[in-house]
C-alpha positions in Angstrom: -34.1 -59.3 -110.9 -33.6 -61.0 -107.6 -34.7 -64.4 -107.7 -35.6 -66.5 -104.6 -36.4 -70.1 -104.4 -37.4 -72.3 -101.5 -36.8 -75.5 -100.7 -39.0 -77.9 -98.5 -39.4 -81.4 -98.4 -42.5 -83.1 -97.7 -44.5 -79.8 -98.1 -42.0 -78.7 -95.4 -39.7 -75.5 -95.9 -36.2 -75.9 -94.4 -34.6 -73.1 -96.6 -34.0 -70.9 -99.8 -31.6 -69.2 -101.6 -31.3 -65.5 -103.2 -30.0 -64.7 -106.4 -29.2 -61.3 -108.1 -29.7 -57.7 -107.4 -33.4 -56.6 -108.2 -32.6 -53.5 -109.8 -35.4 -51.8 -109.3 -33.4 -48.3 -107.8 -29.7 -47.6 -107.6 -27.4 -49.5 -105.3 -28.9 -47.9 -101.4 -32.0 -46.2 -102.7 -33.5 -49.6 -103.6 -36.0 -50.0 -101.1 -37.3 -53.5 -102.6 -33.5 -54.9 -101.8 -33.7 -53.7 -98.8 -36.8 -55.1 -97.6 -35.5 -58.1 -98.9 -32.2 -57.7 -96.9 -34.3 -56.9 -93.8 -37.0 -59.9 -94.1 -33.6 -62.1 -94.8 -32.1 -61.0 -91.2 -35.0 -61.2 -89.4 -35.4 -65.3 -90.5 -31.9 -65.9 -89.6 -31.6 -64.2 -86.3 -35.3 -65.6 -85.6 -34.2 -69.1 -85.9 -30.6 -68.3 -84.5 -32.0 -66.8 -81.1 -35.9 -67.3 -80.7 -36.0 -70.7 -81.7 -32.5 -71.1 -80.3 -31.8 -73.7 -83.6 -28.8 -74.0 -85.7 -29.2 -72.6 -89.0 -26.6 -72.5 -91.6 -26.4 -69.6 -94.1 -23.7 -68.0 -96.6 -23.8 -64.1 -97.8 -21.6 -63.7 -100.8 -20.7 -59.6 -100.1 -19.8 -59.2 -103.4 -23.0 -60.5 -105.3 -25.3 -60.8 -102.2 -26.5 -64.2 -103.0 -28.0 -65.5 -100.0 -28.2 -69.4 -99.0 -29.8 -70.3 -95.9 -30.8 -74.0 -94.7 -32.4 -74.6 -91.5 -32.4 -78.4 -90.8 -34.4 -78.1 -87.4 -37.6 -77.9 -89.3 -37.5 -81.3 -90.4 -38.4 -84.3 -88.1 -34.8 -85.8 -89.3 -32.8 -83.4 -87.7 -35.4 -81.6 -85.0 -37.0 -84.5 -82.0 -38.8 -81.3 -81.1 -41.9 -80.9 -83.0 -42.6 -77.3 -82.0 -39.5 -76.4 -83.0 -40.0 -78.1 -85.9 -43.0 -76.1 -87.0 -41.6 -72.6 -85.6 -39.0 -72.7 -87.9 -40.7 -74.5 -90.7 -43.6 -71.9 -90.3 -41.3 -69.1 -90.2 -39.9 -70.1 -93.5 -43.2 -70.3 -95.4 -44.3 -66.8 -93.9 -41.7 -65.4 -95.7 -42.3 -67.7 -98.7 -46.0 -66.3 -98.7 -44.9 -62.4 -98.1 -42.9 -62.3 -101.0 -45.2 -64.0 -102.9 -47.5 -60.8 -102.0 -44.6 -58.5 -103.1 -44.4 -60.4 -106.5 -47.9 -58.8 -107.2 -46.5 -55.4 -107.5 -42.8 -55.9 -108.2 -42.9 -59.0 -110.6 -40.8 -57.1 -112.8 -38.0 -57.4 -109.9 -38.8 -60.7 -108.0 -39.4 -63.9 -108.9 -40.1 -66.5 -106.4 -40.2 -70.0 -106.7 -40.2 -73.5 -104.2 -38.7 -76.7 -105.3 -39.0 -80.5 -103.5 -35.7 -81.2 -102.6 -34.2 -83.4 -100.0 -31.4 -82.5 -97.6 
């Protein structure tokens, strides 16, 4: 089971990290990995190029744990509040799209969000 949690501050997301393999097919026939893999990408090179912000992430290649915090989407770190929200936003969208894909694979996925400050 992968499991993903979120962090945001202040009802604001700024990051998340991913834990464990979701073994729901063999290692490069799981589809739900990869979409996971793929959605993963897209937030970092998102914040990295289209929101031209700093974002700091690790990928452990041998377990693929993923940790990625983005402190542009809080007000501490960002002076621009569109930024702010972009990213932030960006964040929760994938915070809500796995929460749909926890409808069919909750066998596989377990998503969670936490308060925590940076």
């Amino acid at each position: 089971m992968t499991t993903i949690t979120f962090y945001k501050t202040g009802g604001i997301y700024y990051g998340f990290e991913e834990k464990g393999h979701t073994g729901f097919a063999e290692s490069g026939d799981d589809i739900l990995c990869s979409a996971l893999s793929a959605m993963t990408m897209l937030i970092i090179n998102a914040i990295e190029v289209s929101y031209a912000s700093d974002v700091e992430y690790t990928i452990d290649e041998e377990t693929t744990d993923i940790r990625l915090i983005a402190k542009s989407a809080l007000p501490k770190y960002e002076e621009d509040v569109s930024k702010q929200y972009a990213v932030s936003g960006l964040i929760q969208a994938y915070f809500f799209q796995l929460m749909d894909l926890v409808e069919e694979y909750y066998d596989y996925l377990d998503v969670r969000e936490v308060e925590r400050e940076i």
